[in-house]
C-alpha positions, 0 to 999 in steps of 0.5 A: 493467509497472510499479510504483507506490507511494504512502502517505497519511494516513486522513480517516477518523474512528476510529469509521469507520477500520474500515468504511472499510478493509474497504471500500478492500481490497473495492474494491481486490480487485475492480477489480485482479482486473478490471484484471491490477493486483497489490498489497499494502495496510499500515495502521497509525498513521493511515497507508496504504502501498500498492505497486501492480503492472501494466501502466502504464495500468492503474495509472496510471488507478487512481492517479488515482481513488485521488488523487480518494478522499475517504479519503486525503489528504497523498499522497506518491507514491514514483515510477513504475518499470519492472518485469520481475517483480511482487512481489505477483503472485497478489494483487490486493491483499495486505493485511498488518497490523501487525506486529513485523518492520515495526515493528522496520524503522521503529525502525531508521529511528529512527521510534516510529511507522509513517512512511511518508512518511520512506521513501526509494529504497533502504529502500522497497524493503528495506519492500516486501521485509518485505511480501513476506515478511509474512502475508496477513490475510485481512480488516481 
């Protein structure tokens, strides 16, 4: 197994941003449920970050689709690693909405705004920690 994490900016115009994450996290929930792929999905301040879980193959073919969604663009991927337990197992796709603990987190980093892409090996994984621990919502 492994895990893959990335964060990209929405092309997404405001008056779309809504539809269009309810569309990503239908889309996700279905193809991860079909594909034994975990995850959990974050959006705020124009940015998605999404942790993805599974099997090496079946991320990877996921990434590339996801690379190729005309949602998404200045992707940044975190790295492929190896893992012996998922964080998010039982949710093909957690979603998880903005939130003071994720804030605060990002204050710390000395970011105003949710800044995925200023995450780095060790404070990624103190994020997916927070996401862990963060209340599922059950839509967008």
């Amino acid at each position: 197994m492994i895990q893959l994490c990335y964060a990209s900016k929405t092309t997404s115009p405001s008056d779309y941003l809504l539809m269009d994450l309810r569309e990503i996290l239908s889309e996700a929930q279905s193809f991860n449920a079909l594909n034994s792929i975990n995850g959990v999905l974050f959006y705020a301040d124009q940015y998605f970050f999404q942790c993805l879980e599974g099997e090496r193959e079946q991320v990877l073919d996921l990434f590339e689709r996801i690379k190729e969604d005309q949602r998404h663009q200045e992707i940044i991927e975190f790295g492929v690693h190896p893992i012996s337990e998922q964080n998010f197992d039982g949710w093909a796709m957690k979603f998880v909405r903005r939130n003071s603990e994720v804030s605060e987190f990002f204050q710390k980093l000395g970011h105003l705004h949710f800044s995925p892409t200023k995450l780095n090996q060790q404070n990624l994984n103190d994020f997916l920690h927070i996401l862990t621990k963060a209340r599922q919502e059950t839509q967008a």
